[in-house]
C-alpha positions, 0 to 999 in steps of 0.5 A, a space after each residue: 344862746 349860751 348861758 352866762 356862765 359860758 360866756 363869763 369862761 370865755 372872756 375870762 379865758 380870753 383876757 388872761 390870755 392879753 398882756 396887762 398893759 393891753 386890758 388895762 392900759 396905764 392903770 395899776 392892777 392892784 386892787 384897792 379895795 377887794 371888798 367893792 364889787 358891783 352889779 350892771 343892770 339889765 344885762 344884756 344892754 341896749 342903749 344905757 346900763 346902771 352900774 350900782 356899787 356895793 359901798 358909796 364910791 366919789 372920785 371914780 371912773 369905769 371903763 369898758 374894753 371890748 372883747 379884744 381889750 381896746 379901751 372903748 370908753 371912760 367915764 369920770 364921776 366926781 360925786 359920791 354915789 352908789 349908783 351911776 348910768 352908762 350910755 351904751 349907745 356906741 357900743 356895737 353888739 357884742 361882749 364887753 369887760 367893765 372895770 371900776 377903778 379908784 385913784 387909777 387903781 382897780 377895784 373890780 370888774 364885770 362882764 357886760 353884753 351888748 344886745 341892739 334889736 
């Protein structure tokens, strides 16, 4: 099984390989914050993953492209919060890219995989 590393390389490799508009859609690449980041938890994932933010966040929404850059879903938290659950449920085993944004502009972005026994 490769190391997170490896696979980390290999998305990345993957996305920038994409057209922008195609990872991203409509959103604005330019980060608004570059201080922002965040952590998934467990990583892999089965059915449900916290997405917890280094600074409290209100007014955002994460998306989750799969390995192809299709949008497979959005989430929109109006609450301020440090912390959020994302059911996974739907997602098929695999790799997949989560990028936070605020305002539709993007924050931060991390790699997520999918792992149903």
């Amino acid at each position: 099984m490769p190391n997170q590393d490896s696979i980390n390389a290999i998305v990345d490799s993957l996305f920038t390989t994409l057209p922008p508009d195609t990872i991203y859609g409509d959103y604005d690449t330019l980060e608004i914050d570059s201080n922002i980041t965040f952590t998934l938890s467990p990583n892999p994932a089965n059915s449900s993953v916290t997405l917890t933010i280094s600074d409290t966040l209100d007014n955002f929404d994460v998306a989750i492209f799969n390995s192809y850059g299709v949008l497979m879903s959005t989430s929109h938290f109006q609450e301020s919060t440090q912390s959020v659950n994302i059911n996974t449920e739907a997602l098929i085993n695999g790799i997949y890219y989560v990028v936070l944004l605020k305002d539709g502009a993007y924050i931060s972005s991390k790699i997520l995989s999918i792992l149903k026994e």
